[in-house]
N, C-alpha and C positions, 0 to 999 in steps of 0.2 A: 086456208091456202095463202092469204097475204103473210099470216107469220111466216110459213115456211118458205113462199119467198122472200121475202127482205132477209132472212135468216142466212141464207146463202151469201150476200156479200156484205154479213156484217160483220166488223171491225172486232179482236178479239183484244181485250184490255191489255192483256199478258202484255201481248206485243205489242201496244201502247207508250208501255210503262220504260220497255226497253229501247226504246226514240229519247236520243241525247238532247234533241232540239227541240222535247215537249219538258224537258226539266222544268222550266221556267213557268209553266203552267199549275205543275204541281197537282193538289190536291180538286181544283178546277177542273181538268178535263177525266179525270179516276170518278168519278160520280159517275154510279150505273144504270142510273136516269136517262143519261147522256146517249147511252150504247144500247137500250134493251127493245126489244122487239115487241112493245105492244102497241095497242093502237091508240091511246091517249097521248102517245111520244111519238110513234110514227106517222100520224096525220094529220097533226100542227108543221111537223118538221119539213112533210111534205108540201103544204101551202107555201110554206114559209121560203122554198126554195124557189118554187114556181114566183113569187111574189120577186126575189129578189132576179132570177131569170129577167123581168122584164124591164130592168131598172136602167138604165143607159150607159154604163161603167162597165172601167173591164174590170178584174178579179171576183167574177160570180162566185164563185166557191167559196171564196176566204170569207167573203162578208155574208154568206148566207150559214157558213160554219162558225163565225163569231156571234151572230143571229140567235142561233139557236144556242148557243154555250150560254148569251144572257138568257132567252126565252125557256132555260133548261128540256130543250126538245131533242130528239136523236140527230147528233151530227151526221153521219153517214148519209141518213137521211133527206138533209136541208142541203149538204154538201151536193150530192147526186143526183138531187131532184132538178139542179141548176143547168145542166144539160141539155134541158130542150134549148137551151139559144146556143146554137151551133154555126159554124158558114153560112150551111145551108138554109136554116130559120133566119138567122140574124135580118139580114136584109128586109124580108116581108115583115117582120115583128116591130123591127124599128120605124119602119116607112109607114107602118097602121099606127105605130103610139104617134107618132111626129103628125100625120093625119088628123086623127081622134083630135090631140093637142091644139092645133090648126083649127078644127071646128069650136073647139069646147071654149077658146080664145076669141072665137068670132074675128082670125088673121084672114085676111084676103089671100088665097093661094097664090103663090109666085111660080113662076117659071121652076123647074128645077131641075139643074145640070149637076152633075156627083162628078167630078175629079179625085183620083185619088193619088192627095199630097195633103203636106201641114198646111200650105196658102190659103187651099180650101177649106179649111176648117178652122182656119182660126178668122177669116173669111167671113165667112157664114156661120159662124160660133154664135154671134148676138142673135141671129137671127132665130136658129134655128132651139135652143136650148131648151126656152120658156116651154111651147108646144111637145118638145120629146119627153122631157120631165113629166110635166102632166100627163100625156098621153099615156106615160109608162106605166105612171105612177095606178092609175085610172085601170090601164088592161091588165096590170097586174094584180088590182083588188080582186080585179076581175075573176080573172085566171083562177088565183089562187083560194075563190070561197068557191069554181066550181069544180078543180081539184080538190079542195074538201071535202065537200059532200060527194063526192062521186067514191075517193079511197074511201070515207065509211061505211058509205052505203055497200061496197064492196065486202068490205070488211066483216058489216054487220052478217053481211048478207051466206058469205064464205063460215063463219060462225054458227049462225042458226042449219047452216045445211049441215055442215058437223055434225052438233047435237043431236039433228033429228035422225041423218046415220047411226048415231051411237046409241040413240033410242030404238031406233026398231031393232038393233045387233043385238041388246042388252033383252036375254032371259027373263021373265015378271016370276 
């Protein structure tokens, strides 16, 4: 089951190949490591997204897609998986690493008022960095060893039911 899902929005080389603005990549993003649907490459790649989801920066994709180019993992993968920090997530995700951060620092909690402008954040920049970092860094190991074991266990698990369908199907 997990192949034939991930199967459905993966990425076909062909059409890759024919992207003016991957010229430069070359030989680098053509490795079929990169693109293939199993599970040695799709749930590294999947941690790997989750891991970078939680990091405090914006351009989640890129860096969890150059991630995985060095990591040799499925890009689609690492790229897509980055998604759970959305609107809707961002706020709660951040507010728990900056949190966690805050404790694991032993900072004394301060008031805290969100304005949304630069004043405030370049502001509260010093303040707040150390704690989000960590925090991220910290809910992201998190996150992304119990994203791993859960897609393999999945995996594993969607595999052995296969087989023993194909065994009882299969004539003696």
């Amino acid at each position: 089951m997990p192949r034939r899902f991930f199967r459905k929005f993966a990425m076909k080389r062909e059409r890759l190949k024919a992207q003016w603005w991957l010229a430069p990549f070359g030989d680098l993003i053509h490795d079929p490591n990169l693109w293939v649907i199993r599970r040695r490459n799709v749930v590294p790649a999947f941690a790997l997204g989750l891991f970078v989801a939680y990091l405090p920066f914006p351009g989640h994709m890129l860096a969890a897609a150059l991630l995985a180019l060095a990591l040799r993992v499925n890009i689609p993968v690492a790229a897509l998986s980055t998604i759970v920090v959305n609107p809707f997530t961002m706020g709660p995700m951040y507010y728990l690493a900056f949190s966690l951060g805050q404790y694991l620092l032993r900072q004394e909690p301060r008031p805290f008022e969100f304005e949304m402008s630069f004043a405030w954040l370049f502001d509260r920049f010093v303040y707040i960095w150390q704690p989000m970092i960590l925090g991220g860094v910290v809910l992201g190991a998190l996150l992304s060893l119990v994203g791993f074991i859960a897609l393999d266990l999945l995996w594993r698990a969607s595999i052995s039911g296969y087989l023993a369908r194909r065994r009882r199907r299969k004539p003696d």
